[in-house]
C-alpha positions as CSV (number, residue, x, y, z in Angstrom):
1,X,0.0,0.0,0.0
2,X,1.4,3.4,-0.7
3,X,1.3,5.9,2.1
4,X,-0.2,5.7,5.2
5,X,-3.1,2.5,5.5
6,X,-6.8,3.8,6.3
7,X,-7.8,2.7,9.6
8,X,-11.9,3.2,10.4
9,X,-13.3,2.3,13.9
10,X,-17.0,2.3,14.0
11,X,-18.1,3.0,17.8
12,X,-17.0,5.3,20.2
13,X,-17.3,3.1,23.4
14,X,-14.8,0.8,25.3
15,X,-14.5,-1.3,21.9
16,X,-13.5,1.4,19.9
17,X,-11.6,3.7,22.4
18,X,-9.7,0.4,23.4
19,X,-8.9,-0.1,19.5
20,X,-8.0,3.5,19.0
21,X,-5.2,3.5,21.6
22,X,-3.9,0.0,21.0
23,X,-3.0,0.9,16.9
24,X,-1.9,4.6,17.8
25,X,0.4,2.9,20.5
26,X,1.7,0.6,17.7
27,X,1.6,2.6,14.3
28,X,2.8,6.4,14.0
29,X,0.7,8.6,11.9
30,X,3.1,8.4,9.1
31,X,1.8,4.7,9.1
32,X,-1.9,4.3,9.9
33,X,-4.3,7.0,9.2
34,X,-6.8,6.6,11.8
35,X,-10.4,7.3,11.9
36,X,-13.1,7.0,14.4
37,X,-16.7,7.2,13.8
38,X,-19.5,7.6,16.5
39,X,-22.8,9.2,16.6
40,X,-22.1,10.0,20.2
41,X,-19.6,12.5,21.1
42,X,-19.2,11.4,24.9
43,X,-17.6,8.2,25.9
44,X,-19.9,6.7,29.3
45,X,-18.7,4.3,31.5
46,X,-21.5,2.0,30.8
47,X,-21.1,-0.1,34.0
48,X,-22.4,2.5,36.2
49,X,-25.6,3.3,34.5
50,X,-26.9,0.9,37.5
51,X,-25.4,3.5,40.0
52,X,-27.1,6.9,38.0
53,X,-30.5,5.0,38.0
54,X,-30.2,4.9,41.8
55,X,-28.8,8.6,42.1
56,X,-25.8,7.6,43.2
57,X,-24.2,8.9,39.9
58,X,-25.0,12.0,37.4
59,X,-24.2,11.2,33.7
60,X,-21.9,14.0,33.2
61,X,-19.8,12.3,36.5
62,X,-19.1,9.4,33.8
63,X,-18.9,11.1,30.5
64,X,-16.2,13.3,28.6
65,X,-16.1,14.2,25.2
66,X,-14.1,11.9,22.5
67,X,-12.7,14.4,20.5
68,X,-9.8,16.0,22.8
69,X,-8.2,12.6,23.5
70,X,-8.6,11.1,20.4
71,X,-7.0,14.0,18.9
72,X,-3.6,14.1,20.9
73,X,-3.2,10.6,20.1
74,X,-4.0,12.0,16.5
75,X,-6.8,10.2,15.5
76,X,-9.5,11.8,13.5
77,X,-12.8,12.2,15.0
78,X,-16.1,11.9,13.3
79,X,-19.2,12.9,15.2
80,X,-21.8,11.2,12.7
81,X,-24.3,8.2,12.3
82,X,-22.9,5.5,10.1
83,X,-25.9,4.1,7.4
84,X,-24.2,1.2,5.8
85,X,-21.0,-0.4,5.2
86,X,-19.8,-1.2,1.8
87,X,-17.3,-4.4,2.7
88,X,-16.8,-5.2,-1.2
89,X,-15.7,-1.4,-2.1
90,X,-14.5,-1.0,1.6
91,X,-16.3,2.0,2.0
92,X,-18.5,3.8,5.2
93,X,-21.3,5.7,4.7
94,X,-22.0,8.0,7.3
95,X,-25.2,11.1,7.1
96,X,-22.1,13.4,6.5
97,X,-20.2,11.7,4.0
98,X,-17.7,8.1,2.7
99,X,-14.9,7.1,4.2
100,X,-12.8,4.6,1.8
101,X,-10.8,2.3,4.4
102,X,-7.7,-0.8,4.3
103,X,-9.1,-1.9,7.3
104,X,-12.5,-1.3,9.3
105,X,-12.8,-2.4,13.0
106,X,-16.7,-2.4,13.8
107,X,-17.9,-2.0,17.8
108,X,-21.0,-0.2,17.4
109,X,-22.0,-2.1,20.7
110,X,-25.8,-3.2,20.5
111,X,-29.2,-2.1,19.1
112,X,-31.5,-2.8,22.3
113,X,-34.7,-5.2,20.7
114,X,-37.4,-3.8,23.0
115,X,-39.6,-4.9,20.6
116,X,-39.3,-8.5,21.7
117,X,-41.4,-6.9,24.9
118,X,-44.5,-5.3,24.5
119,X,-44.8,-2.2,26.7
120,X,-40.5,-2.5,27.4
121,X,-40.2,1.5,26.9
122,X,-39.2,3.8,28.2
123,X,-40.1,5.9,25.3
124,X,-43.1,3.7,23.8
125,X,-44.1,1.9,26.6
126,X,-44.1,1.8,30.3
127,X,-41.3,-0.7,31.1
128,X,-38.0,1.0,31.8
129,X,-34.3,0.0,30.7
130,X,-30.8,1.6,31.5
131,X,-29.1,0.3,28.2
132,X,-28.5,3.4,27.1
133,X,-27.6,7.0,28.2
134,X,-31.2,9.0,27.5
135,X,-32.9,5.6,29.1
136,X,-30.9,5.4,32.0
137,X,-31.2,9.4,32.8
138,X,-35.4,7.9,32.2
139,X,-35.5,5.4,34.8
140,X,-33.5,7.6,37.4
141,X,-36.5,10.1,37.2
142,X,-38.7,6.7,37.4
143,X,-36.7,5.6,40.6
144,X,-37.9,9.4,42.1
145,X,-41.1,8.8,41.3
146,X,-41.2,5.5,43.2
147,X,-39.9,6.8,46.0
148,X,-43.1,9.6,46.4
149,X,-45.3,6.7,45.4
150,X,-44.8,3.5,46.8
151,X,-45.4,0.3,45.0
152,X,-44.9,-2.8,43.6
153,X,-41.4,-3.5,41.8
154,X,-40.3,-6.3,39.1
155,X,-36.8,-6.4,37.8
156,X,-35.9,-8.8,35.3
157,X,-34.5,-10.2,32.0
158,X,-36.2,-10.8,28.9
159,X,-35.4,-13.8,27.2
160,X,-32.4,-14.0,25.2
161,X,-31.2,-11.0,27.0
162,X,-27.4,-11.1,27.2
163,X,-26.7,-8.7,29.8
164,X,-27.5,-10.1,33.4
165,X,-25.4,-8.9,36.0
166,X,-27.5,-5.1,35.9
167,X,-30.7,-6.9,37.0
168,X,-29.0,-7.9,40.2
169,X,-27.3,-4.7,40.5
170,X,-30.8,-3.0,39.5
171,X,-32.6,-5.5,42.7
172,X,-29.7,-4.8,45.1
173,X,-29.5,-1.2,44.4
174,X,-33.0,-0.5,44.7
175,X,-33.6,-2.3,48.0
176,X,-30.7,-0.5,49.6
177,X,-32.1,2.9,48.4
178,X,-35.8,2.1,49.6
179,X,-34.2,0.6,53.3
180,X,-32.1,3.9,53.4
181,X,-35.4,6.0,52.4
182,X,-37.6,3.9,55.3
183,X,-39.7,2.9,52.1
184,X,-38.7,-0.5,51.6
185,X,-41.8,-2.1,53.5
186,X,-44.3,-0.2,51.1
187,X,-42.4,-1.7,48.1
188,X,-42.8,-5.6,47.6
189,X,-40.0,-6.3,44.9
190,X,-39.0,-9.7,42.7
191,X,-36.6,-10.4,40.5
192,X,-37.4,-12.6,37.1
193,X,-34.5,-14.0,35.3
194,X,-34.5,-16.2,32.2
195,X,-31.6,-18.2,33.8
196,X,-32.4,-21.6,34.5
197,X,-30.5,-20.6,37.7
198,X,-29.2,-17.6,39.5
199,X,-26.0,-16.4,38.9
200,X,-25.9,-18.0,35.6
201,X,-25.2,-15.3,33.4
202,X,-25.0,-16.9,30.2
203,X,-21.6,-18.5,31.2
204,X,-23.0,-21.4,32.7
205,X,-22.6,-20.2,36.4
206,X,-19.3,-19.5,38.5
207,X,-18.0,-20.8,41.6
208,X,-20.3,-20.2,44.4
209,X,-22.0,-17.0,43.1
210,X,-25.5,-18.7,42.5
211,X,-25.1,-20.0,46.6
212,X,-24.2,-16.3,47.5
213,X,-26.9,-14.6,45.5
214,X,-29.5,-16.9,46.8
215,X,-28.6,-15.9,50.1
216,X,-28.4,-12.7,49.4
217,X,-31.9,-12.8,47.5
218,X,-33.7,-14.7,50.4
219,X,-32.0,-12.3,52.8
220,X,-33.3,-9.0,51.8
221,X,-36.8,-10.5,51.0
222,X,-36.7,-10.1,46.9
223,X,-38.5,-12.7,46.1
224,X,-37.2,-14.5,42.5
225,X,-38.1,-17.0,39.4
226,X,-36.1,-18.2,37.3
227,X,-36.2,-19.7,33.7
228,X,-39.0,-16.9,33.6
229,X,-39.9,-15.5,30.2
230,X,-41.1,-12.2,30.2
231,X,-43.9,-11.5,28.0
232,X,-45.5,-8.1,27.9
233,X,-45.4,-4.8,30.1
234,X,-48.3,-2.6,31.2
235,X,-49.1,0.1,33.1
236,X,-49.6,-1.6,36.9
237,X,-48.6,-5.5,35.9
238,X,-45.7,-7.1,34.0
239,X,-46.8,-10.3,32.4
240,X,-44.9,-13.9,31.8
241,X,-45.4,-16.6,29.3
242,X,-47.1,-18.6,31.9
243,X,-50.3,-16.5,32.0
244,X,-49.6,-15.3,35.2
245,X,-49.3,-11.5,36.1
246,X,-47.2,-9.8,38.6
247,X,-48.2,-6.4,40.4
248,X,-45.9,-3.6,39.3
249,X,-45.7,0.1,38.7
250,X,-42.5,0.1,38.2
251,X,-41.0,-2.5,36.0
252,X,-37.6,-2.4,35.0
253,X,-36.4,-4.8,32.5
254,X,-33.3,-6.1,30.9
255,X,-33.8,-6.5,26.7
256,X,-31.9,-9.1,24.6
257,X,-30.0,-7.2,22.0
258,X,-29.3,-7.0,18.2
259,X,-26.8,-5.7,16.0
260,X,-27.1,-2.0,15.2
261,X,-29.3,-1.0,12.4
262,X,-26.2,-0.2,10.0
263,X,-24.8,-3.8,10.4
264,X,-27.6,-5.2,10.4
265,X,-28.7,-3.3,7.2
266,X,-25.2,-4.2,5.1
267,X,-25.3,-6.6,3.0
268,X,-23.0,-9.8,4.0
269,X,-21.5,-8.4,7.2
270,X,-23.8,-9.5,9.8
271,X,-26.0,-12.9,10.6
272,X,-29.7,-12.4,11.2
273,X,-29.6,-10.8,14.3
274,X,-27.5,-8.3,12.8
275,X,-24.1,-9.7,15.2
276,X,-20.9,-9.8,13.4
277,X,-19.3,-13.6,12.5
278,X,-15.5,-13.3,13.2
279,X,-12.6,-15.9,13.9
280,X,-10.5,-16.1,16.8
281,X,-8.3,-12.9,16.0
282,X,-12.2,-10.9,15.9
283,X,-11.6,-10.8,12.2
284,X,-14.7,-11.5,9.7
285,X,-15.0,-14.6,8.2
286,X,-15.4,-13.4,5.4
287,X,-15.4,-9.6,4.4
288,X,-11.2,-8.7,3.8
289,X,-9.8,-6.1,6.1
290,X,-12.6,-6.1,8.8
291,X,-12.4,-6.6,12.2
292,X,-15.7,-6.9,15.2
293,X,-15.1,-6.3,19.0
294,X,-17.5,-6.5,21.5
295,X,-20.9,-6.2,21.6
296,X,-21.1,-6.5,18.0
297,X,-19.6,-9.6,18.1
298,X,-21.7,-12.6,17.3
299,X,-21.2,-14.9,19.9
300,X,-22.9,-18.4,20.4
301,X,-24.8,-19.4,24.0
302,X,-22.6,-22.1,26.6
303,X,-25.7,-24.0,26.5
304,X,-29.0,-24.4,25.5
305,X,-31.7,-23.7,28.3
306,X,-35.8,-24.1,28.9
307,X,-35.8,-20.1,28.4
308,X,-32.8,-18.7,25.8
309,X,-29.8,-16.7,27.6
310,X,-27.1,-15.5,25.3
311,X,-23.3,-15.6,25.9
312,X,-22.2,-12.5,28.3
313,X,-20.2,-9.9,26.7
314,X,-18.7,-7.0,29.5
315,X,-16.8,-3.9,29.0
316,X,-13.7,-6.5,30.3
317,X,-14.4,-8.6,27.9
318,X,-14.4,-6.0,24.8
319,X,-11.3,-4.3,25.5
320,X,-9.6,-7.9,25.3
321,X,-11.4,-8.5,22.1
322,X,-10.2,-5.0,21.1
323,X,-6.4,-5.5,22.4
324,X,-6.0,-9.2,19.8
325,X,-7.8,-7.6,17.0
326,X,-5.7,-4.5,17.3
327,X,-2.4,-6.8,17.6
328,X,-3.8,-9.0,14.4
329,X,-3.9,-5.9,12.8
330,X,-0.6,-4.7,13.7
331,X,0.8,-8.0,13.0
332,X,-0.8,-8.4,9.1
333,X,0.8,-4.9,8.5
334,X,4.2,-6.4,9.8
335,X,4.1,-9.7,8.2
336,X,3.2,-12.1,10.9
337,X,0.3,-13.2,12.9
338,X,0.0,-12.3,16.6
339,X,-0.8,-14.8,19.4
340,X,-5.0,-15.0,20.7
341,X,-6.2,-16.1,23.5
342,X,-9.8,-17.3,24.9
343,X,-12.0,-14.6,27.0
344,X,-11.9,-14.2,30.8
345,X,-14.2,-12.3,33.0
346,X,-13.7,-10.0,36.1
347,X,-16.4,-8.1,37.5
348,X,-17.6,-6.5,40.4
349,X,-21.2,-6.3,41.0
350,X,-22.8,-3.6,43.1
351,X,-25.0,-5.1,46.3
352,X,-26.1,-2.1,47.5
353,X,-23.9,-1.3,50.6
354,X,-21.6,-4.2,49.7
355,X,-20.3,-5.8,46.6
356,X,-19.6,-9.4,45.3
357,X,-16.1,-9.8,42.9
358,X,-16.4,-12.5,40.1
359,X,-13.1,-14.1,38.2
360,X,-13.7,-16.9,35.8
361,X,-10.9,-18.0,33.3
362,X,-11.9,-18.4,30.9
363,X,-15.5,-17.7,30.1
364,X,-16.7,-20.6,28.7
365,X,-16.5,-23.7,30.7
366,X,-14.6,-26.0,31.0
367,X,-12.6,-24.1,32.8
368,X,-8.8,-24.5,33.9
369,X,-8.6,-22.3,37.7
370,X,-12.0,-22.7,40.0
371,X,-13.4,-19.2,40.1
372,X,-13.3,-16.8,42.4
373,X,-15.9,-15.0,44.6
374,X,-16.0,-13.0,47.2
375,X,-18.4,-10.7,49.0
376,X,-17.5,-7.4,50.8
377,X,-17.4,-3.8,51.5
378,X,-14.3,-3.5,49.9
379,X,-15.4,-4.4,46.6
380,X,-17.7,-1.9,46.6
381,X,-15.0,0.7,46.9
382,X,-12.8,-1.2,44.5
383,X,-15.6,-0.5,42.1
384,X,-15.7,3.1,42.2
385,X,-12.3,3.7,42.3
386,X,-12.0,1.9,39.8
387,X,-14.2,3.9,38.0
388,X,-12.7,6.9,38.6
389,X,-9.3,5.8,37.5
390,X,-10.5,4.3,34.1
391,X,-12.1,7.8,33.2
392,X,-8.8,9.7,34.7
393,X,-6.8,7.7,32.1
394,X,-8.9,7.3,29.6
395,X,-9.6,10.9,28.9
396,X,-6.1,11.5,28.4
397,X,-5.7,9.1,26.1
398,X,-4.6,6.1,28.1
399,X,-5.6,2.5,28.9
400,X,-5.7,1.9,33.1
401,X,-2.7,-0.8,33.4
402,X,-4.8,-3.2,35.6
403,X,-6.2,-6.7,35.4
404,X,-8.9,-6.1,37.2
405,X,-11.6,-5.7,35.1
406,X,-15.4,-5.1,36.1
């Protein structure tokens, strides 16, 4: 190639960021050419949308623009929408504009499939969500409202949805708000799960984590179902494919997801569901030159189960899909092929006053090391420092040099 390659990343978000860094690190500007395309301009530390819901957190404490950052490490910014993706002329369409590219690296992250839901709003319905940053600021003023009206609460997963760990987060969260408020007696909660067990996550389970959620559950008198398919939302009830119907004015639910529209909408770059096929280096099967991290990523279930749970997929998890299809990349433009490796998982999830830490290596079982859990205050402060630290760096155009993952 003559001159510098074209480099486009598609998503502004953990899998992009993550990318951005990793190639800038690697190849100069006289080199790689880098451009990244998001129709947001702020990158949000997704894993505490849990903790604005409650009030604990505004959006702007999590936020900061893209385009300082990503301009000292001199990559181009582009605040637009991308509309389709040419993978035979390898060229982006945007509503500003083409961009020709060598190589694309798509992490759009997710469309949310509220559909799937009757009445799963927030903004056509009466269900809530926090899967996104207007939805989130939507169910913190629906968590207000609850707590001048007292009532019934459900919080729960549809089936197929991929994304778990916030309805525990959403269940601990919320009872620890209502004891704190002297509410909690007014407000009968219960969790529904598609899981065929608690703490299963779409990984099969890990460790003790389904004995200590139990517990935890039972405890704080939240009472639960699992392998529960949710079937339809309404005003004062949330309904389940039984036929029964659970009292609830506030119902907060957990979506499956889909690939973003513009995937979805390109011909021969995603599978039905609008996910992204790639091998083990997050390269497409079969489009030249592209790369998927993350969400995006189409990613078969552990297991099959009486109600459908997809495979997990954690802002951990994206930046180490991000970090081997940046080195692939890197290592094509070199003239060998770098090392993969399979997916771990480390997270923290919020309980409220306490929080529980989760290891598992790798994700998919069988798994070589027993994973860990524990349970403590500790964790909880982990988390937010954590946090903090991950937006300090990041907003200077860093990655946090830790394993610790969330």
């Amino acid at each position: 190639m003559g001159g510098p390659v074209r480099i486009v990343i598609v998503g502004g978000s953990f899998g992009g960021l993550t990318t951005a860094y990793e190639l800038r690190r690697h190849l100069g500007p006289e080199r790689a050419e880098i451009t990244l395309v998001a129709r947001d301009d702020q990158f949000r530390f997704v894993p505490s949308f849990t903790g604005v819901a409650m009030g604990r957190r505004r959006l702007e404490q999590i936020s900061f623009p893209l385009a300082a950052p990503l301009a000292a490490k001199r990559v181009r910014f582009l605040n637009e929408t991308v509309a389709n993706i040419d993978t035979a002329s390898k060229v982006v369409s945007t509503d500003a504009g083409e961009h020709p590219y060598d190589f694309l690296v798509i992490a759009t992250g997710h469309r949310s499939a509220n559909e799937a839901v009757p009445g799963l709003g927030p903004f056509d319905g009466p269900g809530h969500s926090p899967m996104s940053a207007g939805e989130t600021a939507e169910l913190a003023e629906a968590v207000q409202r609850l707590l001048a009206e007292p009532g019934p609460v459900v919080i729960g997963a549809a089936p197929g949805a991929s994304c778990i760990g916030p309805v525990y987060e959403l269940a601990f969260g919320l009872d620890h708000l209502l004891r704190r408020r002297g509410l909690r007696h007014q407000v009968p909660m219960s969790l529904l799960t598609p899981e065929p067990f608690l703490g299963h996550m779409g990984m099969g389970g890990a460790g003790t984590i389904r004995q200590l959620l139990e517990a935890a559950l039972e405890e704080r008198d939240i009472a639960y179902r699992t392998s529960a398919a949710i079937t339809r939302v309404t005003e004062d009830t949330l309904e389940t494919a039984d036929a029964s119907s659970i009292p609830s004015v506030c119902s907060i639910i957990i979506p499956p997801l889909a690939g973003v529209e513009a995937v979805a909408a390109s011909e021969g770059l995603g599978n039905p569901k609008g996910f992204v096929p790639v091998d083990d280096h997050y390269r497409h099967e079969v489009a030249d030159g592209v790369y998927a991290v993350g969400v995006a990523v189409a990613l078969p279930p552990v297991e099959g189960s009486a109600v459908p749970v997809n495979f997990p997929k954690t802002g951990h998890m994206t930046e180490q899909m991000a970090k081997i299809a940046a080195a692939d990349l890197v290592g094509r433009l070199q003239g060998h092929e770098a090392s993969t490796n399979e997916l771990s998982a480390r997270c923290i999830l919020e309980m409220g006053d306490r929080a529980a830490y989760l290891a598992v290596d790798p994700v998919r079982p069988p798994r070589n090391r027993i994973p860990t859990v524990s349970e403590g205050r500790p964790w909880l402060l982990a988390k937010i420092v954590f946090e903090r630290a991950y937006l300090a760096f990041a907003r200077r155009g860093r990655l946090l040099p830790t394993a610790l993952g969330w």
